[in-house]
C-alpha positions in Angstrom: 119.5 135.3 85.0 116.9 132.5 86.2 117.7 132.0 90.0 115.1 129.4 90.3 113.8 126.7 88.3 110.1 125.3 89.2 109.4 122.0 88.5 105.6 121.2 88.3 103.3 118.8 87.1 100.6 120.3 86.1 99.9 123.6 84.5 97.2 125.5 86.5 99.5 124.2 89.8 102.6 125.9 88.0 101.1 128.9 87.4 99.7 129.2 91.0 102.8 128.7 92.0 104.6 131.0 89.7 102.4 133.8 90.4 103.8 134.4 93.9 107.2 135.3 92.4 105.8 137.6 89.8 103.2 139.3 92.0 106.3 140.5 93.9 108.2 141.8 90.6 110.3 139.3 89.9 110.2 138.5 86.1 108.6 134.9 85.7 107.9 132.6 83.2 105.9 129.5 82.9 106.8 127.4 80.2 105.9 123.7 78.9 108.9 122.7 76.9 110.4 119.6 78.9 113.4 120.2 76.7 113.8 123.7 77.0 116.9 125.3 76.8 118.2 127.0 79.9 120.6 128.8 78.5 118.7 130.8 76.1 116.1 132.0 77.9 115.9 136.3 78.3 118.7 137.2 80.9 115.7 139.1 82.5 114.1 136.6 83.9 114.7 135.7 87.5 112.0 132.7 87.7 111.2 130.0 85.8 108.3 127.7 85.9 108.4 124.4 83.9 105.5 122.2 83.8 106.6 118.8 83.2 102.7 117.4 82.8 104.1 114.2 84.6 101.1 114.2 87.0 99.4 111.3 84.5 102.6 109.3 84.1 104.0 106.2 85.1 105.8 106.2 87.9 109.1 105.6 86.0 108.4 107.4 83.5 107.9 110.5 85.9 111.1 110.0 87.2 113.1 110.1 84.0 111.6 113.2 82.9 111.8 114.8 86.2 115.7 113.6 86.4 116.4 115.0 82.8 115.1 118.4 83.4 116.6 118.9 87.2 120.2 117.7 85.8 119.8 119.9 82.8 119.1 122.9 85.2 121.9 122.2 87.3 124.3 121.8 85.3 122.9 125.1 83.5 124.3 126.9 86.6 120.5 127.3 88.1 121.5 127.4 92.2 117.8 126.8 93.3 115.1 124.2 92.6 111.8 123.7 93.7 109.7 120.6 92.5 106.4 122.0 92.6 103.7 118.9 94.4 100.1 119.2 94.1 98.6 120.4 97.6 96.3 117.8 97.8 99.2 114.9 97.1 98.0 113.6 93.6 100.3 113.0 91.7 103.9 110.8 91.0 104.9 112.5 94.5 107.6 110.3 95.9 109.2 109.4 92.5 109.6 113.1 91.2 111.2 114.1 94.2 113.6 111.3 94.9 114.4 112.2 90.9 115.6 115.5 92.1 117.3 113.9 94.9 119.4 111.6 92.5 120.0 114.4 89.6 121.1 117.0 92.0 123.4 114.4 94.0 122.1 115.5 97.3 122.0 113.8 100.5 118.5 115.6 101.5 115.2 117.2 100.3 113.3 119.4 102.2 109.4 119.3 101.2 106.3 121.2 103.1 103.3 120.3 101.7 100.9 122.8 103.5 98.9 125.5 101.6 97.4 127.4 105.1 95.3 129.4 102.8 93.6 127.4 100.9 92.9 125.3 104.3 95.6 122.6 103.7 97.8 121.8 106.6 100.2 119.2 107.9 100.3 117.6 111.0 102.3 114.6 112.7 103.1 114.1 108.7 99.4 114.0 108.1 97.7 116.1 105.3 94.5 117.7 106.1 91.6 119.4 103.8 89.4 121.4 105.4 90.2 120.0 108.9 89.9 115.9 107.3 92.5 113.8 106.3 93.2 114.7 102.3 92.0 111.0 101.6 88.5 111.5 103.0 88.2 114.2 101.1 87.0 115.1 97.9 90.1 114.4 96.6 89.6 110.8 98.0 86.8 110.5 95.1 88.5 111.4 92.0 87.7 109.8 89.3 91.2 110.0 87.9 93.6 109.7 90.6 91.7 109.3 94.0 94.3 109.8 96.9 94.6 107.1 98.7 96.3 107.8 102.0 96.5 111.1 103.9 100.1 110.4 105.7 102.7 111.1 103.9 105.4 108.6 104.4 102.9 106.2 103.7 102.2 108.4 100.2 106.1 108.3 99.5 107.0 104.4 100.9 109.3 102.4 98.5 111.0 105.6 96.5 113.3 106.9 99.6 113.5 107.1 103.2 111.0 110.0 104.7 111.6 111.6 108.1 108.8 113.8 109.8 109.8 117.8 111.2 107.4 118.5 113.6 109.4 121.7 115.1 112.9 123.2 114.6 114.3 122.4 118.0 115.1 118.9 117.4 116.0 119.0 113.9 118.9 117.4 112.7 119.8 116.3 109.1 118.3 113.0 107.7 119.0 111.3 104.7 115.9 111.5 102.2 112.6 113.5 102.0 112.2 115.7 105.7 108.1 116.7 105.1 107.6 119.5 107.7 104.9 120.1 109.4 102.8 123.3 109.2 99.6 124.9 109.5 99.7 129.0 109.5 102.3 131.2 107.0 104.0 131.9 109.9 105.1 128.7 110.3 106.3 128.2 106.9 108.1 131.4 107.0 109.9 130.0 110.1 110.7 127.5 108.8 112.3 128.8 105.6 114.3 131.2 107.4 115.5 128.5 109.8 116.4 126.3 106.1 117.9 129.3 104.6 120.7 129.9 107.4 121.4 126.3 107.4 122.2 126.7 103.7 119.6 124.2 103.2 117.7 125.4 100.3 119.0 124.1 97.3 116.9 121.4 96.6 112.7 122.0 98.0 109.8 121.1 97.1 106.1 122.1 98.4 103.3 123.5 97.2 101.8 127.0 96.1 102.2 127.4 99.7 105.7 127.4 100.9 106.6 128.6 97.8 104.5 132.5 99.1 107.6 133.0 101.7 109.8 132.1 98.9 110.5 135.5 97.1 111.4 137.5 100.2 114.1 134.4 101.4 116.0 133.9 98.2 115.8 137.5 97.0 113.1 137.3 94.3 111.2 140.5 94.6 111.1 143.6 92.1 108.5 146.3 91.0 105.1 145.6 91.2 103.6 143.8 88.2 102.1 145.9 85.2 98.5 146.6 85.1 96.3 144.1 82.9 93.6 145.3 80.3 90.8 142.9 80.9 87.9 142.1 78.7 84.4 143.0 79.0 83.3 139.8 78.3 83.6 136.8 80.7 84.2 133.4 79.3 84.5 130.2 81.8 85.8 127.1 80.0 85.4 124.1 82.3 87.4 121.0 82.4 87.3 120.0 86.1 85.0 117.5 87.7 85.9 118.5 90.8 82.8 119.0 93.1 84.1 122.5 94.3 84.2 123.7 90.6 80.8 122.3 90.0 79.3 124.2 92.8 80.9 127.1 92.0 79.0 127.3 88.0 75.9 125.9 89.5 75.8 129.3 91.3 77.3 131.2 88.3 74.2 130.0 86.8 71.8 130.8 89.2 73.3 134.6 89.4 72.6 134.8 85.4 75.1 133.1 83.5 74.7 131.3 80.1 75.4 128.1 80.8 76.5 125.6 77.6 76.9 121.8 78.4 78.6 119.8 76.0 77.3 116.7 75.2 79.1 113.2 75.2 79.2 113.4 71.6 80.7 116.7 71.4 83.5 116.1 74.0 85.8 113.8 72.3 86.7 114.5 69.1 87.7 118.3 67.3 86.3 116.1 63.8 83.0 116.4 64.9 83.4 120.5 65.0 84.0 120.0 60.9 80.7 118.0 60.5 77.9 120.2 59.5 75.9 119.6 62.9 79.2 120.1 64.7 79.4 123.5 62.5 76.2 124.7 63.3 76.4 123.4 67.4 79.8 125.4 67.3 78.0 128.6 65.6 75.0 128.7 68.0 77.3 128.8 71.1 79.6 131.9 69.4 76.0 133.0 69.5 75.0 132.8 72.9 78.8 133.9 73.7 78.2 136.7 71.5 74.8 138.2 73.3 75.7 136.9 77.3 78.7 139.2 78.6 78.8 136.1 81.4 79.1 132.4 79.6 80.4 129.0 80.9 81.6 126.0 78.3 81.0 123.0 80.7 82.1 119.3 79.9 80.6 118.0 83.3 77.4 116.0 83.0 73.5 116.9 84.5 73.6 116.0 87.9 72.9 112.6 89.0 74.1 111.5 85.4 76.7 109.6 83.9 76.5 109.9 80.0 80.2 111.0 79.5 81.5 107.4 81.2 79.0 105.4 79.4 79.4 107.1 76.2 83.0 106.3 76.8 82.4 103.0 77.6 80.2 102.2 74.4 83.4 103.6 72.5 85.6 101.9 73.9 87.4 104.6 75.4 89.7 104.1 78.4 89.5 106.5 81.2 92.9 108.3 80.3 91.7 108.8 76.8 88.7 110.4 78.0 90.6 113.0 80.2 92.8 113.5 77.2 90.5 113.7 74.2 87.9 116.0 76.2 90.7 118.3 77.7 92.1 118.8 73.8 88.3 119.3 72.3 87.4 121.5 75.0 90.6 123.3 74.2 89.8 123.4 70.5 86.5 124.8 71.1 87.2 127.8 73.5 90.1 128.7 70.9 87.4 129.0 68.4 85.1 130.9 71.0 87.3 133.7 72.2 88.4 133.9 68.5 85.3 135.4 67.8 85.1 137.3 70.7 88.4 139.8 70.8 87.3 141.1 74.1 86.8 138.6 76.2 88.6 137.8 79.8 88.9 133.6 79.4 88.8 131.8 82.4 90.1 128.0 82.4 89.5 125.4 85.0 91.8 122.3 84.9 95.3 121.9 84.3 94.1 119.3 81.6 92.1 121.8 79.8 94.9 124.4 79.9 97.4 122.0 78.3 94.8 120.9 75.4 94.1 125.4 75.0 97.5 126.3 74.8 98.2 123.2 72.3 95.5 124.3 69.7 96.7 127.9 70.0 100.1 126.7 69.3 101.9 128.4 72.3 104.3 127.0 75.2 104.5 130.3 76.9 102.3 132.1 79.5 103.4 134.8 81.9 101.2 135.0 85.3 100.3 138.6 86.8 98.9 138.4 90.0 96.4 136.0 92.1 92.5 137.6 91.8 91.7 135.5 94.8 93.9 132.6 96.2 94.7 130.0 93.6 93.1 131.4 91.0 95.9 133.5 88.6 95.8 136.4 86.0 98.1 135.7 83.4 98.9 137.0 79.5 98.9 134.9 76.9 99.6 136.5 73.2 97.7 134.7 70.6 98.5 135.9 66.9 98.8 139.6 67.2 97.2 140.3 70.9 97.1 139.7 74.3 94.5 138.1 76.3 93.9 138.1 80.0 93.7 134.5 81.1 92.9 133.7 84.2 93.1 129.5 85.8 92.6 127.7 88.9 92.9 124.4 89.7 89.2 122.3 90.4 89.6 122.4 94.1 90.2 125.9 94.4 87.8 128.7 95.6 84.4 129.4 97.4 80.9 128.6 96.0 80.9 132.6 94.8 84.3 132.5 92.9 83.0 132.8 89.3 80.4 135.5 90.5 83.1 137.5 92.2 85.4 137.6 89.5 83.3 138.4 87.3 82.0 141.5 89.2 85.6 142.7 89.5 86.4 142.1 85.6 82.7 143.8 84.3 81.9 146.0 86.9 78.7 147.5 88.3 76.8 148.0 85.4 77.0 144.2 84.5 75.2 143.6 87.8 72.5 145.9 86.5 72.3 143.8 83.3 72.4 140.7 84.9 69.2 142.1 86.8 67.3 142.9 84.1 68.2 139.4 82.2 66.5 137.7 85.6 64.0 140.3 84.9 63.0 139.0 81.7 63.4 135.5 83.0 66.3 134.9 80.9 67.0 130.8 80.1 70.3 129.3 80.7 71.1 127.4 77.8 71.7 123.6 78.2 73.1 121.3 75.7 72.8 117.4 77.0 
């Protein structure tokens, strides 16, 4: 019987979030069905993850669908909800949770936005990154939804009346959003505990963050996940601009990886992939996939260059078509990439390029493992008649190292011995541009 439903807007964020309820047994599910039926899913499951994909909406239009789905769930009998927020306050914040508010008919809504882990903390209702205020950050420059304010009243204004927790010894009910402040696990735990005996946990929301002292609180915990076959082959698909991700496969590629940029032309349309030079661009890169054990599909530009925004401007092509129709052909391609290659470990960066995969593979269902480093998720997927080992992250996630790392854990010692002898033979990344 689901226990709790998660709300989130974004895929990579609901399986980040997801994972910390299955990596303590409990049976989770994340699942992209806005209309999915409560009722029928398997009496075994104890979580449930929903990803709305409302983080590119209108505000309204957020609402609605956030209001439809938490109604729904209550009136499916579900006793917990947690809307799931992006930890670096993108996003239709203030409107998704005063949805939940209104559908759940409560008078408050409790939300901690820290993620102490991945260096995110909040203080005098202030959001930090890496010790600056979230909007200095690089999350200040994103080209799709640069965050514009680092306190978060200011981020919620207009949609409902926001109080700010700074400690438990004055606390007293308001009527609202109540953003806690926090900066360790410890105080998130703290704080949970303190909500929990107050009875005052029916209605949350937070990030990946408060959502780690969650299974212990409400009960969610079970045997240890099952162990996951990984394969050989190591497959980064790359959808994120972010600067974090970008450093992290400009060092991939320095270590040895086959790097494959897609060109402007080859970004925005799965049409082109049934011309014959999109046919033959497709076959050389199941080539290069075929001989590199470590290979990275990358839809970011050289550096210094903008050909993807001014190929998009020559096309007419409005920014939100451009995240759209590059997050569905990148999809496209990596389902025709791993198809060739049965055993391959496929990692995806970017919630947009998840979405466009797991639409071209024609499945709404993933079920996430275990974290193999913070924010960055093992999960299975069964496409046709097997299972692969999928593992995302979300852009901002992870140290310069991440894609090295992982892949040392998923091929082992003797790929660093291959790796050596490929910078040996002064092996050439490939670059298509």
């Amino acid at each position: 019987m689901v226990k709790l439903l998660i709300i989130a807007d974004d895929f990579t964020g609901a399986l980040d979030t997801g994972v910390q309820f299955a990596a303590g047994g409990a049976e989770t599910r994340v699942v992209t069905n806005t209309d999915y039926d409560f009722d029928s899913v398997d009496e075994n499951v104890q979580v449930l993850v929903l990803d709305a994909e409302t983080r590119h909406l209108s505000r309204d239009e957020a609402y609605r669908v956030v209001f439809h789905i938490t109604k729904k769930a209550f009136e499916s009998g579900i006793p917990f909800i947690y809307k799931k927020t992006d930890s670096a306050l993108r996003g239709n914040i203030g409107s998704e949770l005063k949805a939940v508010l209104d559908a759940a008919s409560r008078t408050s809504l409790h939300f901690l936005p820290a993620f102490p882990k991945m260096n995110r903390i909040t203080r005098n209702g202030i959001h930090y990154i890496d010790g600056v205020p979230v909007h200095e950050s690089v999350f200040g420059k994103d080209p799709f939804e640069p965050v514009a304010d680092s306190y978060i009243p200011e981020i919620l204004k207009g949609d409902v009346p926001v109080t700010v927790v700074r400690n438990m010894k004055d606390w007293k009910r308001a009527p609202g959003i109540m953003v806690y402040d926090a900066s360790s696990d410890q105080e998130l735990m703290e704080f949970g505990k303190f909500l929990m005996k107050k009875g005052e946990l029916t209605v949350m929301a937070g990030c990946a963050g408060f959502a780690g002292v969650l299974p212990s609180l409400l009960g969610l915990e079970g045997e240890r996940p099952r162990q996951v076959a990984l394969g050989e082959k190591f497959l980064v698909a790359c959808g994120s601009v972010n600067p974090i991700t970008v450093r992290q496969l400009d060092y991939a590629q320095r270590q040895g990886f086959t790097r494959i940029r897609m060109a402007p032309h080859q970004k925005f349309d799965t049409g082109y992939y049934r011309t014959p030079e999109g046919e033959k661009n497709l076959k050389d890169w199941k080539e290069l996939c075929s001989r590199s054990n470590r290979a990275i599909i990358d839809t970011n530009d050289l550096p210094g260059r903008s050909d993807t925004f001014d190929y998009a401007c020559r096309q007419g092509i409005t920014t939100e078509e451009l995240r759209v129709r590059i997050s569905s052909t990148l999809g496209y391609v990596v389902r025709e990439l791993i198809g060739e290659e049965p055993d391959s470990t496929l990692l995806i960066t970017g919630g947009d390029c998840l979405t466009g995969f797991m639409a071209h593979i024609g499945r709404d269902e993933i079920a996430p493992v275990c974290e193999m480093a913070p924010g960055t998720v093992l999960s299975e997927i069964d496409i046709g008649n097997r299972t692969f080992a999928v593992i995302t992250k979300s852009g901002g996630f992870g140290g310069e190292t991440l894609m090295v790392d992982l892949a040392e854990k998923i091929t082992g010692c003797k790929e660093d011995k291959r790796l050596e002898k490929k910078e040996e033979n002064k092996y050439v990344n490939t670059v298509y541009a």
